[in-house]
RODO-2510 file (C-alpha; in nm, 4 decimals, decimal comma):
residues 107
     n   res          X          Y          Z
     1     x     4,9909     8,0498     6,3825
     2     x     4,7807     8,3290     6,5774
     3     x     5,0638     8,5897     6,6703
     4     x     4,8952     8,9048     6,8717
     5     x     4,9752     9,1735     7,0822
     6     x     4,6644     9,1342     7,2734
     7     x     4,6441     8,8784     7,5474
     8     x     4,3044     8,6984     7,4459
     9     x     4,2269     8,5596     7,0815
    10     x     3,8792     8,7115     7,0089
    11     x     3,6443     8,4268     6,9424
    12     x     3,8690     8,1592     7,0757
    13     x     3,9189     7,9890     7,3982
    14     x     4,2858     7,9903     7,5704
    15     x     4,2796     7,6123     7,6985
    16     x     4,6339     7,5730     7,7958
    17     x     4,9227     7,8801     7,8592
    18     x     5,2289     7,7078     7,7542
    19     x     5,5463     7,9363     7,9085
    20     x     5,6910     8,2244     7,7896
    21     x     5,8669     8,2037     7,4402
    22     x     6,1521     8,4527     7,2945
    23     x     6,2596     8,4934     6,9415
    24     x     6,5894     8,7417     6,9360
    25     x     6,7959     8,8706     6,6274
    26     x     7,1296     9,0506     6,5590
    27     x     7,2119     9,2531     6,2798
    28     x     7,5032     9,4879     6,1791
    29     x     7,4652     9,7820     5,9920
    30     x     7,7781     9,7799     5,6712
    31     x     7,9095    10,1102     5,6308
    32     x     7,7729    10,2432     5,3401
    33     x     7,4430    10,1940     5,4651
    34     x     7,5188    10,3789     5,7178
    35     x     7,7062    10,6863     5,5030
    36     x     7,4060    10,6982     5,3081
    37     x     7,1441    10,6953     5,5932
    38     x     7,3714    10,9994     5,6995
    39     x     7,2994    11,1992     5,3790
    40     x     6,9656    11,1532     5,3479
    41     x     6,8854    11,2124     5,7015
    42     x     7,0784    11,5603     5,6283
    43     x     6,8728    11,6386     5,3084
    44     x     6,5593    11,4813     5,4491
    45     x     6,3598    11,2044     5,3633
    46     x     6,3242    10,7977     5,4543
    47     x     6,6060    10,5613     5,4817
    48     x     6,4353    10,2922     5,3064
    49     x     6,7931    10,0760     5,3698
    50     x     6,7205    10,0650     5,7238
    51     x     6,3655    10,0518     5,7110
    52     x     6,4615     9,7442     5,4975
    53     x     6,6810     9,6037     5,7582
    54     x     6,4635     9,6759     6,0453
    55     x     6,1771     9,4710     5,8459
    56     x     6,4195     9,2046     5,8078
    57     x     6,5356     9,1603     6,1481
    58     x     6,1720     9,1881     6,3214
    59     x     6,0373     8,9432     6,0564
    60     x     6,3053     8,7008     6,2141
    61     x     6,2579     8,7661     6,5480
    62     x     5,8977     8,7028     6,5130
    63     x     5,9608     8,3737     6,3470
    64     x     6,1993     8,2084     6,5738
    65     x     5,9476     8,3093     6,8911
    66     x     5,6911     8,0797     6,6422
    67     x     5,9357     7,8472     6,6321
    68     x     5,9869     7,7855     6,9294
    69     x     5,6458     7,7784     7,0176
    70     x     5,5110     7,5353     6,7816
    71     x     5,7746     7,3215     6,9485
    72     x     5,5879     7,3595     7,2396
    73     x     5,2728     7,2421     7,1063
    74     x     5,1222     7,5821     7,0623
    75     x     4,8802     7,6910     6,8043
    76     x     4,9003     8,0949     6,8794
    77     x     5,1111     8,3535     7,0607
    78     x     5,0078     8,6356     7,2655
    79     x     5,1477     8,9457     7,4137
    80     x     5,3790     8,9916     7,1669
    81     x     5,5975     9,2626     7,2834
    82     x     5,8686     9,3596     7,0043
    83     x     6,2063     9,5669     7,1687
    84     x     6,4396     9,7405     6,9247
    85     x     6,8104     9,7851     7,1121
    86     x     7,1244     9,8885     6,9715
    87     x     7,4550     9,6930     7,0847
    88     x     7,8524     9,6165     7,0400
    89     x     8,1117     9,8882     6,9962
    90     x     7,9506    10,2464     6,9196
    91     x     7,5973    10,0728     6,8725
    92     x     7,6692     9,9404     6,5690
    93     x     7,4622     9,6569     6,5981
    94     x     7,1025     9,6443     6,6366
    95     x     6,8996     9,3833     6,8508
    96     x     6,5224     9,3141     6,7505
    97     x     6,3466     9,0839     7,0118
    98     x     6,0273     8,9505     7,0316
    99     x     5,8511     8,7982     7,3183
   100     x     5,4957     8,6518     7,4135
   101     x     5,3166     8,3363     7,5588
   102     x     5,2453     8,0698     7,4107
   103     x     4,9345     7,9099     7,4417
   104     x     4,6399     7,6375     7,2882
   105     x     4,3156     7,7713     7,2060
   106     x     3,9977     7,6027     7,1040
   107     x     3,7381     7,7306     6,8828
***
């Protein structure tokens, strides 16, 4: 499946727009992570942890919107839009959704 942040498929004709589709993830960050993000963000450097977890949620997010498109009778997405939000008690959670229309293109 097409999945683009633009809003036309280059070299394909958008026959149908099918409705707007979401594909949303929660994840919590364990505490050790989160101790060691601490000390390397003190001595400099990437968190490749988060980085990891970030990749992780997005990837998920991105394939439950595809999801639910195909179940729509889609063949691509676009204007995907991606929103990173932190949530619950002290932000320790962190929301990854992505959004987009779904649509039927021709060749």
């Amino acid at each position: 499946m097409i999945t683009t942040t633009t809003p036309t498929i280059e070299g394909k004709k958008i026959t149908k727009y099918l409705g707007i589709v979401t594909g949303e993830t929660i994840i919590g960050a364990n505490l050790f992570r989160d101790f060691f993000a601490g000390i390397r963000d003190i001595v400099g450097g990437r968190s490749s942890s988060y980085e990891e977890v970030l990749r992780q949620a997005k990837d998920t997010a991105l394939r439950e919107m595809q999801q639910y498109a195909m179940s729509l009778g889609a063949n691509a997405i676009v204007g995907v839009d991606l929103d990173y939000e932190t949530v619950g008690n002290g932000g320790s959670m962190l929301m990854v959704t992505a959004s987009g229309t779904a649509v039927f293109y021709e060749d």
